[in-house]
C-alpha positions in Angstrom: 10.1 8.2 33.7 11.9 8.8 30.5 10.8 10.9 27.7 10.4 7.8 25.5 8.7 5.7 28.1 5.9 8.6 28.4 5.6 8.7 24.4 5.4 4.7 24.2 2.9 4.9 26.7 0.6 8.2 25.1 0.6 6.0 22.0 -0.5 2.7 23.3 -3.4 5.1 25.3 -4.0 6.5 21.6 -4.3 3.4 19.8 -6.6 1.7 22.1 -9.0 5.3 22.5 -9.1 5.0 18.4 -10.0 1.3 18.7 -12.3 1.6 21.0 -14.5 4.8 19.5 -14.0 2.9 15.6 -15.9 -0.2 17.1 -18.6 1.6 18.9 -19.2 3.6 16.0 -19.1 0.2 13.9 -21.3 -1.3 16.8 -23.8 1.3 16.0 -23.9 1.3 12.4 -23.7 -2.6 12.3 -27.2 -2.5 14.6 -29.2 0.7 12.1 -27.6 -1.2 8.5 -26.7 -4.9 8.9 -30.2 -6.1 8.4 -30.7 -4.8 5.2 -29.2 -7.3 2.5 -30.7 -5.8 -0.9 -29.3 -9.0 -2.5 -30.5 -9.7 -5.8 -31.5 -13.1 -7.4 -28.9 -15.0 -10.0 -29.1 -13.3 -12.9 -30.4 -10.1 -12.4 -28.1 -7.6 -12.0 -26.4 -5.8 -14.4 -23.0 -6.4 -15.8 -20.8 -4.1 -12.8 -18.5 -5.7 -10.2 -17.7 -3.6 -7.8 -14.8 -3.2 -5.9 -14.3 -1.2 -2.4 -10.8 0.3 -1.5 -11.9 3.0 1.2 -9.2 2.6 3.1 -6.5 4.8 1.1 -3.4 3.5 1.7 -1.0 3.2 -1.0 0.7 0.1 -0.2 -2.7 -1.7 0.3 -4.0 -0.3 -3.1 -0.8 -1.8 -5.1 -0.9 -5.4 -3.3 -5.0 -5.4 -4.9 -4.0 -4.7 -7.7 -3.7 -8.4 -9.4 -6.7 -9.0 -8.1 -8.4 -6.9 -9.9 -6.5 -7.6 -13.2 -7.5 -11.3 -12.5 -11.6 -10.8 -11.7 -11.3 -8.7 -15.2 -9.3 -11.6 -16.7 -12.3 -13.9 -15.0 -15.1 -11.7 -16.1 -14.0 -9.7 -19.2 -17.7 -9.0 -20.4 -18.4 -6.8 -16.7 -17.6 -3.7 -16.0 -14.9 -3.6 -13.3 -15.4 -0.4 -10.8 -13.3 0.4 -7.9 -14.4 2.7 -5.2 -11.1 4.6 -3.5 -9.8 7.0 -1.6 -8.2 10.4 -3.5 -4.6 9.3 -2.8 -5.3 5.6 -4.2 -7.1 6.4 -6.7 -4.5 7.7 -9.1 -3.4 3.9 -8.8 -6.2 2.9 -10.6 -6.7 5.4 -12.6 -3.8 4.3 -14.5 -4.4 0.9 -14.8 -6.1 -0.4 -18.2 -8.3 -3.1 -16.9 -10.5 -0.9 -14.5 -13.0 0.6 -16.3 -13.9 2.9 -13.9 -13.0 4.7 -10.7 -15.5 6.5 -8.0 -13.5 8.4 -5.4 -14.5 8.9 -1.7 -13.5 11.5 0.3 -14.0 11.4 4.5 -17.0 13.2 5.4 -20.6 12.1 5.7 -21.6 14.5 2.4 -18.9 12.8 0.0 -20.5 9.3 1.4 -24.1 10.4 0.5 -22.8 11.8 -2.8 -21.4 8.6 -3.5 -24.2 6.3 -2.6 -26.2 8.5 -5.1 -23.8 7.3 -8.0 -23.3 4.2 -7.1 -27.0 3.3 -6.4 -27.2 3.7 -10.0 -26.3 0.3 -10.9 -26.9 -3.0 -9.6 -23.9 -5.4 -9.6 -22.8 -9.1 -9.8 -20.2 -8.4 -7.4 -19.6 -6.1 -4.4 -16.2 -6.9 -2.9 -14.7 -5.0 0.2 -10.9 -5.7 -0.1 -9.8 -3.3 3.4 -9.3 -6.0 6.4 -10.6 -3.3 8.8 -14.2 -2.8 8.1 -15.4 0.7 9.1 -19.1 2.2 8.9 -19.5 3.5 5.6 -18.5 -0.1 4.1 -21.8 -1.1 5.8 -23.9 1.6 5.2 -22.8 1.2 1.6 -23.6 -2.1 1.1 -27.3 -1.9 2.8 -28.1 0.7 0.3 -26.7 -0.7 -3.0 -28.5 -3.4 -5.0 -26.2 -7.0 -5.9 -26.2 -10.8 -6.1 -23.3 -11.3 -3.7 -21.4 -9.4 -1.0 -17.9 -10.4 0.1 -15.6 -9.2 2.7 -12.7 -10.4 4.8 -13.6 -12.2 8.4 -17.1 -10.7 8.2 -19.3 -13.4 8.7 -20.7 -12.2 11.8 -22.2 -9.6 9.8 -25.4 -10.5 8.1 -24.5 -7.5 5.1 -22.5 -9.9 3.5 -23.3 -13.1 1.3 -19.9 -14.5 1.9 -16.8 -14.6 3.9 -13.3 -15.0 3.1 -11.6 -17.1 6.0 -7.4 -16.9 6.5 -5.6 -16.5 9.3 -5.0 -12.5 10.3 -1.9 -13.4 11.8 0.4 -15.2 9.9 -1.1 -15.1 6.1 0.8 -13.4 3.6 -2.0 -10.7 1.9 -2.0 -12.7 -0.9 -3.7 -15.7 1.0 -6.5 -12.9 1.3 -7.2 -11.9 -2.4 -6.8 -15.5 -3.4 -9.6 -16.3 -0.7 -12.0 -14.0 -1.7 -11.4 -14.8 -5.6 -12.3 -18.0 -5.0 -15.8 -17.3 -3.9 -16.2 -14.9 -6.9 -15.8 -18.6 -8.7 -11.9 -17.9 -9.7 -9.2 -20.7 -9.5 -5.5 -20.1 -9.5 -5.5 -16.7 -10.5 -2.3 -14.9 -10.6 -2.9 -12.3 -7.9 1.1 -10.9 -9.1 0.5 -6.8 -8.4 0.1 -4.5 -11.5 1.7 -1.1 -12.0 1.2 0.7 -15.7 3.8 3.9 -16.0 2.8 6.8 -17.7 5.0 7.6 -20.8 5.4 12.0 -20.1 6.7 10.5 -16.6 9.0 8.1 -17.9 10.8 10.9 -20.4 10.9 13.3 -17.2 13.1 10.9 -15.1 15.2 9.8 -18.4 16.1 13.3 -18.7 16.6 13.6 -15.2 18.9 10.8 -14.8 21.1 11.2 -18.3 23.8 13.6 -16.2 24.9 10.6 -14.4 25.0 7.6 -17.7 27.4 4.7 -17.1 26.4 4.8 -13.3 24.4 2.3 -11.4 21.2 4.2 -9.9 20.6 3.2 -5.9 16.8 4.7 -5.4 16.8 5.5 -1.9 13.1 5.9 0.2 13.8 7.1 4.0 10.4 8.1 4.8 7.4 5.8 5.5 4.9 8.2 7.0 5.0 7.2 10.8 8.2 8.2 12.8 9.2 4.8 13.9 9.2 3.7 10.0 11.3 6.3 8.8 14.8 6.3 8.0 16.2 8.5 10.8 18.7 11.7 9.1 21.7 9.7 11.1 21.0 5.8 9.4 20.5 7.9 5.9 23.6 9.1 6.0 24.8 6.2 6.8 23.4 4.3 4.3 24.7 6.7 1.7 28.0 6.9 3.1 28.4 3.2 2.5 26.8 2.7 -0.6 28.5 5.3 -2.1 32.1 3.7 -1.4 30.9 0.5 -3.2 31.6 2.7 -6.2 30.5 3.5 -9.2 27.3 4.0 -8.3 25.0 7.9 -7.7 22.5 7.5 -4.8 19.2 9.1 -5.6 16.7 10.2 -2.3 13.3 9.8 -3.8 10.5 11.6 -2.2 6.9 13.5 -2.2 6.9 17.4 -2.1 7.0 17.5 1.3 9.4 15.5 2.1 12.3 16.9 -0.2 12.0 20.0 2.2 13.8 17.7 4.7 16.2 16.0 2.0 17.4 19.7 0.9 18.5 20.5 4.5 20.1 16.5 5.0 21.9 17.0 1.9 23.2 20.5 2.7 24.5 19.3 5.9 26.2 16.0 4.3 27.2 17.7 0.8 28.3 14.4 -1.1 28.9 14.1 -4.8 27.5 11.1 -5.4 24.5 11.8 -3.5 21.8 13.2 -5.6 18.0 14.5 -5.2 15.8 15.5 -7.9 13.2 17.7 -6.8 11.4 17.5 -9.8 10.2 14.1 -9.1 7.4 14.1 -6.7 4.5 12.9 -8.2 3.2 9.2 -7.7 3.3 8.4 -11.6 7.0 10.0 -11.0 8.8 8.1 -8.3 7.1 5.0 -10.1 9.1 5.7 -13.5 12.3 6.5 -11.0 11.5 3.0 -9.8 11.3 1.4 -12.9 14.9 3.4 -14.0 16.4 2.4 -11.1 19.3 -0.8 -10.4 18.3 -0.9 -6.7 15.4 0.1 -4.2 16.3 0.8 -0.9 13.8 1.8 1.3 11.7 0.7 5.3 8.5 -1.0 4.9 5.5 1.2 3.4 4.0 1.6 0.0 7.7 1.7 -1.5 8.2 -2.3 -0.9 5.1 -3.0 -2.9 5.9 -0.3 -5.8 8.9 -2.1 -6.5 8.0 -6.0 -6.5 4.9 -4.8 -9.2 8.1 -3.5 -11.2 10.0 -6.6 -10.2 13.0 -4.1 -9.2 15.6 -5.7 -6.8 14.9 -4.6 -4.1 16.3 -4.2 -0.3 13.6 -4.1 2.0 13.7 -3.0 5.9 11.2 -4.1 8.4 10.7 -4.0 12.3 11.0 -6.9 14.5 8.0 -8.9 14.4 5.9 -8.8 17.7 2.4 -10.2 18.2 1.7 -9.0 14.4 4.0 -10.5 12.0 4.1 -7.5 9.7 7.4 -8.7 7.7 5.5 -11.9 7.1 2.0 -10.6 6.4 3.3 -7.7 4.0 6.6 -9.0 3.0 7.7 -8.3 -0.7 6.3 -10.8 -2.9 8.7 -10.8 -5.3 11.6 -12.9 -5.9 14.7 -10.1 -6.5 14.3 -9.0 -3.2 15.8 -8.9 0.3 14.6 -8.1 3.9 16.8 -6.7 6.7 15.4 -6.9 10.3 15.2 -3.8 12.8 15.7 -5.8 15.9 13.8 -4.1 19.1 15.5 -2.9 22.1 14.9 -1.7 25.6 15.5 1.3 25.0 14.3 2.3 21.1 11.3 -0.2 21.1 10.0 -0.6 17.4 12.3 1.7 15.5 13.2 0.6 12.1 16.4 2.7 13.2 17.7 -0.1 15.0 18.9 -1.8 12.2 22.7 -3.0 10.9 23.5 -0.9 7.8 27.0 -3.3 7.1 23.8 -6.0 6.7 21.9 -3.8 4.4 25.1 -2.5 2.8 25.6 -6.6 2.2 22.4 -7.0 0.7 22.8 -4.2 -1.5 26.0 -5.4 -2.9 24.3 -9.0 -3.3 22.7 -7.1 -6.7 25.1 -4.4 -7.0 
């Protein structure tokens, strides 16, 4: 047995042990929690919606975002609150029409420290937007006070006043949020996502890109945080290779702190003019004004894809084969300038985004270039 038959293997055994101890432990808190409603009557709870993002992940956090802009749109007169993760919740932060946002780190302390703040209040609205509901969701909302309690495919669960219904499988995410606005009493809302830049970032990437004026910028992302997602060092070089004989055009790798550790020692190896890193730009608020600055986005499916449809960037997106779960169609860009090449799976590299044609990204590329 090969060495990537007994890896495929560990992580199937992985995936199914995490599944299996996350619904136990749901199982459990679902039997202690679910019973306890604390709904509240039409008209008496103070003017707070609340809004639960506890899953942290970025890409998730940016595709809400219109949904939020459209319940404050809906209901200007509430105060909007979103509870979130640390990493997500610079996100919000930065966005105008949240009033306010609570952060939740993992551990049983940060959850009770949370509950106290939040029990505070009462609100019109407590929405969960994360498709996977895990135990504090539930504990949470048994102990707070509200006149309705939405999720996603939860109506087996008697926390919650109502259920947005779609289909898991084949729905674009958008069919979700527009699901559950509608039983917060909102019609045609446009759920388009919402990214504000921060001006101090903006000037920092101006600055950062003026040595290379008269030049098309090519934004590259390689790394998607799970191995079989990220650009490989082989495909990004050569996907810079071949951009970079299009002509006149500078290839920027865009990263996070950790990650330009590895484009420093790619770039040494490959030493190309025309290939450029800027350290300096790490930050989330960062790489969003590199986005914004940038003529083309280039990166595999994660957080990236969703960054640059909110800036309406054109964009080239890569995805994975679909299997049983139809990521490409469930998270595909939803935004108009953009394209998606396929990773086709094989026998013997099963699910690696590696897999794909760069001529047919290369092709794509050109398409805006």
């Amino acid at each position: 047995m090969s060495f990537k038959e007994i890896d495929k293997i560990i992580r199937a055994w992985n995936h199914k042990r995490i599944d299996y101890f996350r619904k136990i432990r749901l199982q459990l808190t679902n039997f202690f929690f679910d019973h306890r409603r604390n709904l509240l009557g039409p008209g008496q709870a103070e003017k707070n919606i609340l809004v639960f993002r506890l899953d942290d992940k970025l890409g998730d956090a940016v595709v809400s975002t219109g949904f939020l802009k459209s319940i404050k749109q809906a209901y200007p007169d509430k105060k909007l609150i979103v509870l979130a993760g640390p990493q997500t919740a610079e996100i919000y932060r930065g966005l105008s029409f949240v009033n306010d946002v609570v952060t939740c780190k993992k551990g049983f302390g940060s959850l009770l420290k949370v509950n106290g703040i939040l029990k505070r209040n009462t609100y019109k609205f407590i929405v969960n937007t994360s498709h996977i509901l895990s135990p504090r969701v539930v504990m949470l909302l048994s102990s707070l006070k509200s006149e309705a309690k939405i999720g996603f495919l939860n109506s087996d669960y008697k926390v919650f006043s109502a259920t947005a219904d779609y289909n898991e499988s084949t729905h674009h995410v958008l069919i979700r949020y527009r699901k559950l606005i509608e039983l917060m009493g909102v019609q045609d809302a446009d759920l388009k996502y919402v990214v504000e830049l921060k001006k101090d970032s903006l000037q920092k990437v101006n600055a950062a890109l003026s040595p290379f004026a008269g030049k098309k910028i090519v934004v590259l992302n390689s790394f998607a945080g799970a191995r079989l997602r990220n650009f490989s060092k082989e495909t990004t070089f050569e996907i810079v290779k071949k951009l970079i004989n299009i002509g006149n055009l500078v290839v920027v790798s865009a990263a996070n702190s950790g990650d330009h550790r590895i484009l420093n020692e790619w770039r040494a190896e490959l030493n190309l003019e025309n290939w450029k890193q800027l350290p300096q730009i790490y930050s989330l608020q960062d790489n969003l004004a590199l986005i914004n600055q940038s003529d083309l986005v280039i990166t595999p499916d994660t957080a990236w894809v969703h960054l640059a449809a909110a800036l309406e960037k054109n964009l080239v997106a890569v995805y994975r084969q679909d299997t049983d779960e139809k990521n490409s169609l469930i998270w595909a860009p939803a935004h108009k300038n953009s394209r998606v090449v396929y990773a086709p799976s094989t026998l013997e590299n099963p699910y690696d985004i590696n897999n794909l044609s760069v001529d047919s990204l290369i092709l794509e590329a050109q398409s805006f270039l």
